[in-house]
C-alpha positions in Angstrom: 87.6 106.3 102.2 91.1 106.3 103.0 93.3 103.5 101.4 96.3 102.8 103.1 99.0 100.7 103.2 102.7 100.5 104.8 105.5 98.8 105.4 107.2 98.5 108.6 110.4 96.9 110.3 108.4 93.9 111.5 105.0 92.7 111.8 104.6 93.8 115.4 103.8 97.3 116.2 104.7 97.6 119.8 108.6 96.6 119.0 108.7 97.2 115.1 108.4 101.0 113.5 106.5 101.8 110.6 109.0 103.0 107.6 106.8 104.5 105.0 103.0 105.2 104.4 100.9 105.0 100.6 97.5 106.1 100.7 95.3 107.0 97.7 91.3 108.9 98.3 89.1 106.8 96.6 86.8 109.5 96.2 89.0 111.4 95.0 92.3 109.3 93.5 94.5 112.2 92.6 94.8 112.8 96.0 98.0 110.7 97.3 100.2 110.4 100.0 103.6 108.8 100.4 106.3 109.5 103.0 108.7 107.7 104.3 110.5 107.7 108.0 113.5 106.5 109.9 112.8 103.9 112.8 112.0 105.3 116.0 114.4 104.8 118.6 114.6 101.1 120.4 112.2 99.7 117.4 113.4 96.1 116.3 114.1 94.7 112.6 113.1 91.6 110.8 115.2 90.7 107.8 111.8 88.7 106.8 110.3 92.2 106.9 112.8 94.2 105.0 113.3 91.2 102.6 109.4 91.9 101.7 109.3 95.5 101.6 112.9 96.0 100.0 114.1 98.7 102.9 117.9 98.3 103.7 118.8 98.5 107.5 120.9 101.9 106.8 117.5 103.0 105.4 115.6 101.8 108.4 117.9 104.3 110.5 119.3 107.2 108.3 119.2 110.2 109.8 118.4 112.0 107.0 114.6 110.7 106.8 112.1 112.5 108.6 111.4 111.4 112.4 107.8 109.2 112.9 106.3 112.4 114.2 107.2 114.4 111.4 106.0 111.9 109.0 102.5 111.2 111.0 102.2 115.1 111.6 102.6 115.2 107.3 100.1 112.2 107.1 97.2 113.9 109.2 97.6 117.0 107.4 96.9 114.7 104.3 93.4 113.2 106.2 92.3 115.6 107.7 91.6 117.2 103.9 90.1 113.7 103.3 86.1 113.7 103.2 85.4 110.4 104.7 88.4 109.2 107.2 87.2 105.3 107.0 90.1 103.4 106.5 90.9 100.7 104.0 93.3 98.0 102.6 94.6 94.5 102.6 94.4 92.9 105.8 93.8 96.5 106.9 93.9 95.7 111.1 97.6 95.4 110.5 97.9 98.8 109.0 95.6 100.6 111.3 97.3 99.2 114.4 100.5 100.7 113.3 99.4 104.0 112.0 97.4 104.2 115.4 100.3 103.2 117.7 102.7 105.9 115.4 100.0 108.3 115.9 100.1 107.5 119.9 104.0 107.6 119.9 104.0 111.0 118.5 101.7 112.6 120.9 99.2 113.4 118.2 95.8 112.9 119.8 93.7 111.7 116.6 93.6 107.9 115.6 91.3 105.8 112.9 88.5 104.0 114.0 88.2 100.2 114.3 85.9 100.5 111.9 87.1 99.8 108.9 87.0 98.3 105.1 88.8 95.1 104.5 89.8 94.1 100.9 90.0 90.4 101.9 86.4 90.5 103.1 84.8 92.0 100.4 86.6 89.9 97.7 85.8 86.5 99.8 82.2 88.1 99.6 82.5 88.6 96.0 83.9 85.4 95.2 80.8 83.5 97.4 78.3 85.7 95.8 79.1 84.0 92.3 79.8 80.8 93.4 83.6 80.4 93.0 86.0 78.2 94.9 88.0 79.8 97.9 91.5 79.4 97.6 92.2 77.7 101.2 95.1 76.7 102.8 94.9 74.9 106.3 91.0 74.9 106.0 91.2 78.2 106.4 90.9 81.3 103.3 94.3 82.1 101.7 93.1 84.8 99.3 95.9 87.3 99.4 96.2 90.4 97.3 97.4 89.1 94.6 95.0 86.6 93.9 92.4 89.6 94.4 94.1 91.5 91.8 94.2 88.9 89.0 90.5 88.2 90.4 89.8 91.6 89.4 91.6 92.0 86.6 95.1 93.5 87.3 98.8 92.1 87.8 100.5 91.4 90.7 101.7 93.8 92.7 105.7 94.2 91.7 108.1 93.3 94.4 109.7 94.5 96.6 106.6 96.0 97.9 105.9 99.9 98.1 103.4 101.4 100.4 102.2 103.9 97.5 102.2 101.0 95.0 100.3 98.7 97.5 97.5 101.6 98.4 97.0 102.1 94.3 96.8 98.2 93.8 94.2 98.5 96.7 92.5 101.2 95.5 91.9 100.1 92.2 90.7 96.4 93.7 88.0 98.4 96.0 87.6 100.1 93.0 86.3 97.5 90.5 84.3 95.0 93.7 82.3 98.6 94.5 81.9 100.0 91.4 82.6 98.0 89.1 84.8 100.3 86.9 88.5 101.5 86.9 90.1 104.1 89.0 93.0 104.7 87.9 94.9 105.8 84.6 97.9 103.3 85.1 95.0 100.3 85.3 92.6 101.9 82.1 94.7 98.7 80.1 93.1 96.2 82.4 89.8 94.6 81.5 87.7 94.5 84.6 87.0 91.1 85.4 83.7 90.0 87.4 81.9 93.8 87.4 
């Protein structure tokens, strides 16, 4: 299983670019993968955007940063050596849609699947399972990641957010509702909480 997160210009990925990709095999979690791009040409930018993910707007656009094609032809190198190519995260439809769409844009015929695992769902499972309130806003669930980590047992991720950070975060969450054990070294501190 692949986990994956990035961060992007916007939230839309037909107008906004992808900036940088964190992934972490949870089979395997010494294999990672971060890279980082510049904006592909005509792509928009939200300041909400950049305000979450901490990119400056020179960033978005210096030259010096690979182009989206190198960066995706770098990141399927990386899955391909992966032994199952499911993808996961944190509302993981977002990042699938723009990994697929950079795939697309770069003439790279491979894409994930719409298959995939969603952190939200399987902590909103978890959290039925034992009985425990949802955390709702608007009647509807509001469990973001954070309070998935705490409900697992590890801090919040630190802001700005970073794509490898996020994937790790991830990673260890899937980590602990699977398994019920820890993942990785930099979360061994961190009593598991509801195993």
């Amino acid at each position: 299983m692949i986990v994956a997160d990035i961060e992007a210009s916007g939230l839309d990925y037909r107008k906004h670019s992808l900036l940088s990709i964190g992934a972490v095999e949870l089979e395997h979690p010494e294999r990672q993968f971060y890279g980082e791009c510049r904006m592909w040409d005509g792509a928009s930018i939200m300041s909400d955007s950049l305000a979450v993910n901490g990119f400056t707007r020179e960033e978005c656009t210096d030259p010096k940063k690979h182009t989206l094609k190198e960066l995706m032809d770098n990141f399927l190198h990386w899955v391909e050596q992966c032994e199952d190519k499911t993808l996961a995260g944190q509302n993981v439809s977002f990042d699938r849609d723009f990994l697929n769409d950079s795939l697309a844009r770069s003439s790279i015929g491979w894409h994930f699947s719409y298959r995939t695992l969603d952190l939200h769902s399987m902590a909103y499972m978890d959290m039925i399972k034992r009985g425990l309130p949802i955390q709702k806003k608007n009647d509807r669930t509001d469990v973001n990641s954070d309070t998935i980590f705490k409900y697992v047992g590890i801090p919040e991720e630190p802001k700005p957010h970073h794509a490898l950070n996020g994937a790790k975060y991830e990673a260890e969450a899937f980590s602990r509702l699977l398994y019920g054990k820890n993942l990785l070294p930099e979360f061994a501190e961190f009593p598991i909480i509801h195993s």
